[in-house]
ZADO-1210 file (C-alpha; in nm, 4 decimals, padded with zeros to 6 digits):
<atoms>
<atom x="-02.0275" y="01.6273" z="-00.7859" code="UNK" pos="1"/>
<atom x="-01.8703" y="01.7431" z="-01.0996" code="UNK" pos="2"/>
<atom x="-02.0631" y="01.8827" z="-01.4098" code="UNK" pos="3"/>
<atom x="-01.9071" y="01.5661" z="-01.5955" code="UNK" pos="4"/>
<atom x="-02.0269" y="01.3423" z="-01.2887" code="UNK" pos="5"/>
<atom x="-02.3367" y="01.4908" z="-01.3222" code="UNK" pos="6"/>
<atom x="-02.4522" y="01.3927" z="-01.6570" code="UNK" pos="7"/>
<atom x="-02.3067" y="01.0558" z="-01.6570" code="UNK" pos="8"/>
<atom x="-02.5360" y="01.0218" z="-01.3203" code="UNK" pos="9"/>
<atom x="-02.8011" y="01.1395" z="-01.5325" code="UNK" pos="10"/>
<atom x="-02.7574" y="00.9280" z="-01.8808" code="UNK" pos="11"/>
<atom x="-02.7296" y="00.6457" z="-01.6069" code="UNK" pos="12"/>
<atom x="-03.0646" y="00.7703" z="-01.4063" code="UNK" pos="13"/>
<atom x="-03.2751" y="00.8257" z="-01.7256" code="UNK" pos="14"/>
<atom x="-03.1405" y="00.5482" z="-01.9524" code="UNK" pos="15"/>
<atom x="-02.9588" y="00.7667" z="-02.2303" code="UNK" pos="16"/>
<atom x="-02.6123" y="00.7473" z="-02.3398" code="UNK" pos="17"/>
<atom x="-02.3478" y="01.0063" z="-02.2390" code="UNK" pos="18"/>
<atom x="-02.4153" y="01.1817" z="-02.5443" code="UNK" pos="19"/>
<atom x="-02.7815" y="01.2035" z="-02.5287" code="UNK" pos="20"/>
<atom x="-02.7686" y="01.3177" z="-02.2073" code="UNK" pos="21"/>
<atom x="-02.7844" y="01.6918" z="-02.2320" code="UNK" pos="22"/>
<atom x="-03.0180" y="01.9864" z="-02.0865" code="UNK" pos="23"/>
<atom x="-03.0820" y="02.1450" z="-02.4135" code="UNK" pos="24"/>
<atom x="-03.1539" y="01.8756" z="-02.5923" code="UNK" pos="25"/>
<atom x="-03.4435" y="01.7717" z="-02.3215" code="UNK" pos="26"/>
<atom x="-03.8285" y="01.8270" z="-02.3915" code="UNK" pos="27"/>
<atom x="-03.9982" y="01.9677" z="-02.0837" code="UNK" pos="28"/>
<atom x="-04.1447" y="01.5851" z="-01.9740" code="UNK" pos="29"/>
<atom x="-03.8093" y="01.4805" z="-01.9748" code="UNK" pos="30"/>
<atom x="-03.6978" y="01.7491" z="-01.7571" code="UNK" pos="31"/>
<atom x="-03.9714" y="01.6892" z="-01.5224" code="UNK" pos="32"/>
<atom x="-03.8930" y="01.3422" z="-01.4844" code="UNK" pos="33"/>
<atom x="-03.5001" y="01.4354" z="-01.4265" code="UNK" pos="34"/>
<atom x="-03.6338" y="01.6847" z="-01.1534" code="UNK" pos="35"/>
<atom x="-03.8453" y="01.4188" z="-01.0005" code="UNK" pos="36"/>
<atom x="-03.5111" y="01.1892" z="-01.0161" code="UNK" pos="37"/>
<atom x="-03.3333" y="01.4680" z="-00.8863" code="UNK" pos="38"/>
<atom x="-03.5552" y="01.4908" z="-00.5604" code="UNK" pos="39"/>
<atom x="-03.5930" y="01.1360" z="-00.5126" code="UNK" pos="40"/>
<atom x="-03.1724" y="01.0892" z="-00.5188" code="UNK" pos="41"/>
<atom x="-03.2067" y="01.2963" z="-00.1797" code="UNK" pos="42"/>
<atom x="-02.8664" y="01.4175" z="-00.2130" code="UNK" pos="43"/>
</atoms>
């Protein structure tokens, strides 16, 4: 998956827009839940 496939995945997965959706702007809850999301995608 690309880096740009990646975060859309991810503004899709946690319900932000493409340009919310970025690591560094993430508190550590929401990084746990994308790790839980993550895991659960079973990739």
């Amino acid at each position: 998956m690309s880096r740009s496939a990646a975060y859309r995945w991810m503004a899709e997965a946690m319900g932000l827009t493409e340009a919310e959706a970025h690591i560094g702007r993430m508190d550590p809850d929401a990084c746990r839940r994308l790790i839980d999301l993550v895991d659960r995608r079973g990739d």
